[in-house]
VOVO-278363 format. One record per residue (C-alpha): residue in one letter; x negated, y negated, z. Coordinates in steps of 0.2 Angstrom, whole numbers, plus 5000, padded with zeros to 4 digits. Example, Ala and Ser with C-alpha at 12.3 -4.5 7.8 and 13.67 -1.06 7.14 Angstrom:
<kolgus>
A493850225039S493250055036
</kolgus>
This chain:
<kolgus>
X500050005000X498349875005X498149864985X499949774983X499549684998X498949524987X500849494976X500549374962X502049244959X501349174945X500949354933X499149394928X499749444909X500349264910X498549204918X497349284910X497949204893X496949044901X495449144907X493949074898X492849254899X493249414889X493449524900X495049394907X494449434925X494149234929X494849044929X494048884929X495148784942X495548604948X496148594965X497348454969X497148444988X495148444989X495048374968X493748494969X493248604953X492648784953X491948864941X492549074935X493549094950X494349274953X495749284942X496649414956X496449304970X497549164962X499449114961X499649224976X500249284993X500149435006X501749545002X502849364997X503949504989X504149605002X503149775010X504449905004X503849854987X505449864977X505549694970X503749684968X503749844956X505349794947X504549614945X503149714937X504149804924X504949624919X503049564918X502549724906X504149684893X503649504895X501749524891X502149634875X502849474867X501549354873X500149444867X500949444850X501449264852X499749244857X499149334840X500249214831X501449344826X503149304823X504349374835X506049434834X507149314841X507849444854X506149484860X506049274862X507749304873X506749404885X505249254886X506949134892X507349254905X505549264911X505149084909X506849044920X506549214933X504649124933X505248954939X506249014955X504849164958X503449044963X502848994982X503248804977X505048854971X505348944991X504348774998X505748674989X507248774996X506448765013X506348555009X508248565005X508648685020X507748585034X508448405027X510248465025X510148525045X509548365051X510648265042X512048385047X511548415064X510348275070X509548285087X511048375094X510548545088X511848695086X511048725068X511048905063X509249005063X508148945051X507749075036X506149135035X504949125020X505349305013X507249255014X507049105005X506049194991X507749314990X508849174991X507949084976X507749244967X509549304968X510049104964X509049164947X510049294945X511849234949X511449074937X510349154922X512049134912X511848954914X510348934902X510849034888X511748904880X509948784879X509048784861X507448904863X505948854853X503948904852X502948754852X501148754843X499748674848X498848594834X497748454844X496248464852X496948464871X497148644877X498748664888X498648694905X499348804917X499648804936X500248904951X501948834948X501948824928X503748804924X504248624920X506048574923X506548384917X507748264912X507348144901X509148094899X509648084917X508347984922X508247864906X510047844904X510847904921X509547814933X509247994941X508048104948X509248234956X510048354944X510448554944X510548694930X512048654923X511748444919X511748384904X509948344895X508748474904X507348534898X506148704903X504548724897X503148844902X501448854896X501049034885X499349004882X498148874879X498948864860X500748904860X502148874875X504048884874X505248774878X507148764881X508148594879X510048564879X510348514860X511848414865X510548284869X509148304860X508448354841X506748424836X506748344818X505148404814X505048574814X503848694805X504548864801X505748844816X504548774830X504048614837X502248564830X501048454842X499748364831X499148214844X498048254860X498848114869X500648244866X499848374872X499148264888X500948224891X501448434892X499948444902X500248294915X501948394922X500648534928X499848414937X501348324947X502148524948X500548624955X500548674973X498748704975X497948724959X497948694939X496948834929X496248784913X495148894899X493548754894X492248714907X491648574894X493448494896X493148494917X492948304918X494348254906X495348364920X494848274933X495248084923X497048154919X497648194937X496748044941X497947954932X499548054937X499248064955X500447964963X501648024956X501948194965X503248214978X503048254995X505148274994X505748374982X507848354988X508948224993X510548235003X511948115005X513348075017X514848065006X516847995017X518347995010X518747835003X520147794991X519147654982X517647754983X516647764969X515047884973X515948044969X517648144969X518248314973X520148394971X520948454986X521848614988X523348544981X522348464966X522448284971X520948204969X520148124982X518647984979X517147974990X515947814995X514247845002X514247835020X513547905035X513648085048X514647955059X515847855047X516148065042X516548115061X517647945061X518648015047X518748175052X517848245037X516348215025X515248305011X513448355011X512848334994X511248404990X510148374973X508548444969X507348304964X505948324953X504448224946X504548104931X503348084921X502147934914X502747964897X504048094888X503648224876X504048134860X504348294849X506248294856X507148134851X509048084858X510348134849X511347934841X512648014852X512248144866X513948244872X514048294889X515848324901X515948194915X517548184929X516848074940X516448194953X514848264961X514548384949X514048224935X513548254917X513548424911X513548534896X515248634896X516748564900X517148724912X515848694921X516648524927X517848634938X516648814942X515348714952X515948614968X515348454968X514448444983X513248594975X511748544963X510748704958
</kolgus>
């Protein structure tokens, strides 16, 4: 059992495709606490965690299997062979089972868990126990599994890398943005289901795969069905989201490039977060104009921003809680807005999203 002690949360198939030695047993890293660069690190030792899956070893060996499935398409995408499109099917299940499986995705439900407690509860106490780490990772890997439907309807391309900026990769690879809420909405916060969301994780140094909501963006320049990046400073802007993403460390394949590394994070720095949610106090207000919910007898009642004690007053109140995530210096320019992007909106806390359904299947005080 000792040798699957050490449980990768970022695969080695997926690492190895940025280790700069034949043999794939290494990786050059930057280190974003210390900014400190080390040279041919142990590949094995990296993107991990003693038994983060668990000692009885079942999830570990049936997160294995997905890694084998997944690595036979990568190493073709990697040989620049075309793939069939439901062997790409299995890199969007991957690249979305990727993005809740890593230490940083259980950090973030533990940032969520503790503020909603203390601005549910305050210094009174009577919270419930705290989940441990192993029960967040379950939580966030059975959130995977009950919302995988939920990104199905995104547009899944390869992307090419034609500049001479390699991509990066890092122990928490998988970007999730929103150029649309953030340009147009004025927000940080949104969940699966919003309107204008973009995935996109890093293959290897060449190629990486993204998944946007085509509702709201275009890709007008394709080549032979995939995004194309020409300019180094387009591949620098794929690149700066593993900076602001990575927990502890950003893996890249060129020693030689070690000080342009270490001149991009530079310049992105301050913009990582320490928080990674947000949870507001939301009364009942009839003139409220911060969110709405139906009742049980399908009246809609309208909500203001207010606080744990304006909620008591009234006799009720809503928590609503939205992941939050970085935004970038600049956007990747190969996705363009759509002259008129469609989303579904009621006014409620659920905001923008893609399906009109979905407007009454997700509570509005629940962001995923």
């Amino acid at each position: 059992m000792a040798d699957y002690k050490n449980q990768h949360f970022v695969p080695k198939c997926l690492l190895r495709q940025f280790s700069p030695d034949e043999a794939k047993r290494s990786l050059n890293v930057f280190n974003i606490r210390s900014e400190r660069l080390i040279k041919g690190a142990s590949l094995k030792s990296q993107a991990s965690s003693s038994y983060m899956y668990g000692k009885d070893l079942t999830l570990e060996h049936l997160l294995g299997k997905i890694e084998g499935t997944f690595d036979l398409v990568l190493k073709d995408i990697a040989a620049g062979t075309i793939v069939a499109e439901d062997e790409l099917e299995q890199v969007r299940f991957f690249m979305y089972l990727q993005f809740r499986r890593t230490e940083m995705a259980v950090k973030r439900l533990k940032h969520a868990w503790d503020s909603m407690e203390a601005k549910a509860f305050g210094d009174e106490g009577g919270a419930p126990p705290r989940p441990t780490a192993y029960e967040l990772t379950i939580q966030s890997l059975r959130l995977c599994m009950q919302t995988q439907e939920s990104i199905t309807d995104l547009k899944l391309r390869l992307v090419n890398n034609e500049s001479r900026v390699d991509f990066l990769i890092s122990d928490d690879p998988v970007i999730f943005a929103n150029r649309y809420a953030t340009q147009r909405l004025d927000k940080t916060g949104f969940g699966v289901v919003s309107s204008g969301v973009v995935f996109l994780m890093p293959l290897t140094p060449r190629y990486a795969v993204i998944c946007y909501d085509n509702q709201t963006y275009t890709a007008p320049d394709l080549v032979d069905g995939r995004l194309i990046v020409r300019r180094d400073e387009d591949a620098n802007a794929i690149n700066e989201f593993q900076f602001l993403k990575a927990a502890e460390n950003v893996y890249f394949k060129d020693w030689d490039t070690r000080q342009q590394i270490v001149d991009e994070f530079a310049k992105y720095k301050h913009g990582r977060r320490e928080d990674w949610s947000e949870i507001t106090v939301l009364v009942p207000d009839d003139d409220g104009k911060d969110g709405a919910m139906r009742n049980e007898d399908g009246k809609l009642q309208n909500y203001r921003i207010g606080t744990r004690e304006e909620g008591r007053a009234a006799g009720s109140a809503l928590l609503k809680m939205s992941f939050v995530y970085p935004v970038p210096s600049r956007w990747f320019p190969q996705l363009k807005y759509r002259t008129k992007p469609k989303t579904f909106y009621n006014g409620t806390g659920v905001g923008h999203v893609r399906k009109e359904e979905w407007l009454f299947a997700v509570r509005a005080c629940e962001t995923n």
